[in-house]
C-alpha positions in Angstrom: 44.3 -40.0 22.0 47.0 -42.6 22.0 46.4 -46.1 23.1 47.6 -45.7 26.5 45.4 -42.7 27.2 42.6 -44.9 26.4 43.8 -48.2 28.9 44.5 -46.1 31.1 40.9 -44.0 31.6 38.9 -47.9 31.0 41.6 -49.2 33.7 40.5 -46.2 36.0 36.3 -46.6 34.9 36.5 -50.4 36.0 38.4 -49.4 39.2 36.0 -46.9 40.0 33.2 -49.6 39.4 34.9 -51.9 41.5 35.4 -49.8 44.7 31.3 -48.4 44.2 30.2 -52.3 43.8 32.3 -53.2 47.2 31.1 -49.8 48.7 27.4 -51.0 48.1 27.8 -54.7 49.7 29.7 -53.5 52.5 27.2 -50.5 53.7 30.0 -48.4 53.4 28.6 -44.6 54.4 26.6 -42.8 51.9 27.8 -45.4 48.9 25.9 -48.1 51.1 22.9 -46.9 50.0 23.2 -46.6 46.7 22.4 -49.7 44.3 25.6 -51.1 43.3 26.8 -51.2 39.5 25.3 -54.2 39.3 22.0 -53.4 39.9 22.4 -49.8 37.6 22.9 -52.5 34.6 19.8 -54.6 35.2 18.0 -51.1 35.7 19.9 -49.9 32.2 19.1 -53.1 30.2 15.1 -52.5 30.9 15.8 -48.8 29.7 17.4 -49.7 26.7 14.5 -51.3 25.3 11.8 -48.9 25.7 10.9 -45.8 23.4 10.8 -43.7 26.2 14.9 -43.5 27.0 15.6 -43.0 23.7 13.6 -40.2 23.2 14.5 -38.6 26.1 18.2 -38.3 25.1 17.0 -37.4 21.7 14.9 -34.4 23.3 17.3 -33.6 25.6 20.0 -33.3 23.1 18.0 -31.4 21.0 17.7 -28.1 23.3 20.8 -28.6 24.1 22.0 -28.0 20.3 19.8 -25.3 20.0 20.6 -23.4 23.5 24.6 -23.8 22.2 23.9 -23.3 19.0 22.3 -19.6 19.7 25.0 -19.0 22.5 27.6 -19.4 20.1 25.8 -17.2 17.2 24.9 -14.6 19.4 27.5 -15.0 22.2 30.8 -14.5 19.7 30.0 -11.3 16.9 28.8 -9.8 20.7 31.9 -10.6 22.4 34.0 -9.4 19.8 31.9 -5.9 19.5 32.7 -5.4 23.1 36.2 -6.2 22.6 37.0 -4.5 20.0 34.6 -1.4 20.2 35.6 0.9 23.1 32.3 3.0 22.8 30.0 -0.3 22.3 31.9 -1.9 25.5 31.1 1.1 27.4 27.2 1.0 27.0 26.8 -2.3 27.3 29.4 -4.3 29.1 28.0 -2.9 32.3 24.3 -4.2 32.1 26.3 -7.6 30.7 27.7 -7.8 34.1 24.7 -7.1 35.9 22.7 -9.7 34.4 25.7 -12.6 34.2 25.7 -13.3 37.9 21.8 -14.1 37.6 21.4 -18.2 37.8 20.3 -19.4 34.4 17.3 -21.2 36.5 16.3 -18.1 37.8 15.2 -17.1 34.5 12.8 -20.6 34.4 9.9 -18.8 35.4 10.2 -15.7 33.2 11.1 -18.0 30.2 7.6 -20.1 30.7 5.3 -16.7 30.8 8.0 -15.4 27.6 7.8 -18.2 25.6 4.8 -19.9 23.7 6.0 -23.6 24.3 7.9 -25.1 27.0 10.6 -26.2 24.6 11.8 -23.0 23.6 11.6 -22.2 27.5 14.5 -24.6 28.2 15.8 -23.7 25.4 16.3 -20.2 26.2 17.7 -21.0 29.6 20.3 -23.3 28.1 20.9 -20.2 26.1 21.5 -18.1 29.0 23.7 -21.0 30.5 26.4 -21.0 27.9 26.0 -17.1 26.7 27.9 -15.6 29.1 31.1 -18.1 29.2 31.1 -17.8 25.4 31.1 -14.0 25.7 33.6 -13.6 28.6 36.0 -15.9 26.6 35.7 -13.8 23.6 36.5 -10.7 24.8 39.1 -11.9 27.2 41.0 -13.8 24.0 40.6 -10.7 21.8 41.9 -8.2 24.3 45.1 -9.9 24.0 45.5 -9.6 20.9 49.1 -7.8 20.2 48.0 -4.6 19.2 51.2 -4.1 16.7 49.5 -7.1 14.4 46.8 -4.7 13.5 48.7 -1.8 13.1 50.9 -3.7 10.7 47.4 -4.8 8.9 46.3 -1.5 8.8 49.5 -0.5 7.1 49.4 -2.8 4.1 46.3 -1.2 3.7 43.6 -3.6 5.1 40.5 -2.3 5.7 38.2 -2.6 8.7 36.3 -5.6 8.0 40.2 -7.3 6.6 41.7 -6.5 9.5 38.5 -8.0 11.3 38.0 -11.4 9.5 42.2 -12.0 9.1 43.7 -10.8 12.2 41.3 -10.2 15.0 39.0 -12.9 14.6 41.7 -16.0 13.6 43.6 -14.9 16.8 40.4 -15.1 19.2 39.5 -18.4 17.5 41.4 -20.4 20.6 39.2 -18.5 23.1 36.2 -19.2 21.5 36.9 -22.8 21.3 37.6 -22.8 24.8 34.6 -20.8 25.8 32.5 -23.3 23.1 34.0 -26.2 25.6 33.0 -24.5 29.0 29.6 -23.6 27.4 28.8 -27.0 26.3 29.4 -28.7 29.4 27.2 -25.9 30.7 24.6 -25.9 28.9 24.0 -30.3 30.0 24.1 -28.9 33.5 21.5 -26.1 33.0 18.8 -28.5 30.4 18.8 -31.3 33.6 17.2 -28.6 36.0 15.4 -27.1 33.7 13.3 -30.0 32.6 12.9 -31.0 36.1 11.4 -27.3 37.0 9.3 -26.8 34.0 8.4 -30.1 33.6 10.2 -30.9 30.6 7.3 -31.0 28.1 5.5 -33.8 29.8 6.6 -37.6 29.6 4.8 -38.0 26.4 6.0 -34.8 24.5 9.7 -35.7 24.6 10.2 -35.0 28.7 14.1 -35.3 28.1 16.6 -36.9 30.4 16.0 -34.3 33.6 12.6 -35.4 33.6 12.7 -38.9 33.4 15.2 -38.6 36.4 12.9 -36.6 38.0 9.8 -39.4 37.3 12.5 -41.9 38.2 13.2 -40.7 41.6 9.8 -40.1 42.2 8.8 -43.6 41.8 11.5 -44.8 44.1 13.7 -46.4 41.4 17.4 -45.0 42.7 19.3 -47.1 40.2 16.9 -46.2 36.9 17.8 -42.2 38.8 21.9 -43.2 38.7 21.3 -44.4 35.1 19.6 -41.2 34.1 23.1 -39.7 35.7 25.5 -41.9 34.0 23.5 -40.7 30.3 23.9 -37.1 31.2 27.9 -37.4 31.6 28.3 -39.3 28.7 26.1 -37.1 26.9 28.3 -34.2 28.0 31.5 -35.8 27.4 30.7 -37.0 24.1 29.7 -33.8 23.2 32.3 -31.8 25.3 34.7 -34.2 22.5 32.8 -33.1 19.2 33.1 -29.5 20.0 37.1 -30.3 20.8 37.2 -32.0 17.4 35.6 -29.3 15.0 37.8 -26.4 17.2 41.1 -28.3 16.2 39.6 -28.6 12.2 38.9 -24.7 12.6 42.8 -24.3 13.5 44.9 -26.7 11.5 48.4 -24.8 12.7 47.8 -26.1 16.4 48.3 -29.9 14.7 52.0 -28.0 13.7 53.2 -27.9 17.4 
């Protein structure tokens, strides 16, 4: 990102900060009753000091790894079988598509009676949350894949599991990244409401970000609530950037453009 990308996005943060801030002293509608940014920094400086914020984003972040981290193992050898197996796509594309339109929270309550501990609850929910973009990108990128590059493949004599690892899944690797991207971003929205429905674990078992939000807005603290919101998007951003980064090291010829 060049220099001017990055004045640019602070000169846009600090406007944005400055019309909530006038917004909040003016009783301007709906931003009137918010605490301004001012207050969100007093209410972040007390947070920054305790135990408890920090491991929230370090529980938080956890299932969030682990939800992405199974999406993406599970998500891309399936999406590829569908794409590139006509029989396989046939048997099991269509209960795929019956199940993807199901909410990922829909599945909180199952997940509790399924799973032995509430972690691996969320966990499986943030699983379900990024799953399905993963797959869809998969087999949409390998679809169009130009047919005559494995035919020439083939030719040379490649076998199946050549034309596989050099051809097929080195031209899909752009949709996955972009699926990997989606899911991510995902997968913050779906740990936030699950911890708040499932409890997250309790406050002293690693509760996570959605809970302390939750205990936040429950206690009537708004701006400790808009802090809690503020973590979760630079949570996702900063994460949203590392899967960016390790998609561009797994495909050095887009760097050649």
């Amino acid at each position: 990102m060049s220099r001017g990308a990055i004045l640019r996005g602070a000169l846009g943060i600090l406007a944005f900060l400055a019309l909530w801030e006038l917004g909040a002293r003016l009783d301007a509608p709906i931003v009137g009753v918010l605490p301004g940014p001012a207050d969100v920094a007093s209410s972040f400086a007390g947070l920054v000091g305790s135990g408890g914020y920090w491991e929230s984003w370090l529980a938080s972040g956890e299932r969030v790894l682990w939800g992405f981290v199974a999406a993406m193992s599970v998500g891309v050898p399936f999406g590829l079988l569908l794409a590139i197996n006509q029989r396989a796509k046939a048997l099991l594309f269509p209960p795929f598509e019956i199940l993807r339109p199901i909410p990922p929270l829909a599945w909180v309550p199952l997940s509790i009676l399924f799973w032995p501990t509430q972690n691996l609850s969320i966990e499986f929910v943030i699983f379900l949350g990024a799953f399905y973009t993963v797959v869809l990108n998969v087999v949409g990128g390998a679809e169009q894949i130009d047919r005559r590059h494995v035919l020439v493949a083939r030719s040379l004599g490649a076998g199946t599991w050549t034309v596989y690892r050099r051809v097929i899944l080195p031209a899909t690797l752009p949709s996955i990244a972009t699926g990997a991207v989606v899911g991510m971003g995902i997968t913050w929205e779906v740990v936030v409401a699950a911890e708040l429905i499932s409890g997250g674990g309790g406050a002293n078992d690693g509760g996570g970000l959605g809970f302390l939000l939750w205990n936040a807005y429950q206690g009537g603290a708004i701006a400790q609530v808009i802090v809690c919101m503020i973590s979760l998007g630079v949570a996702g951003y900063a994460s949203s950037v590392v899967v960016r980064v390790l998609s561009e090291r797994l495909m050095p010829w887009k760097e050649a453009r």
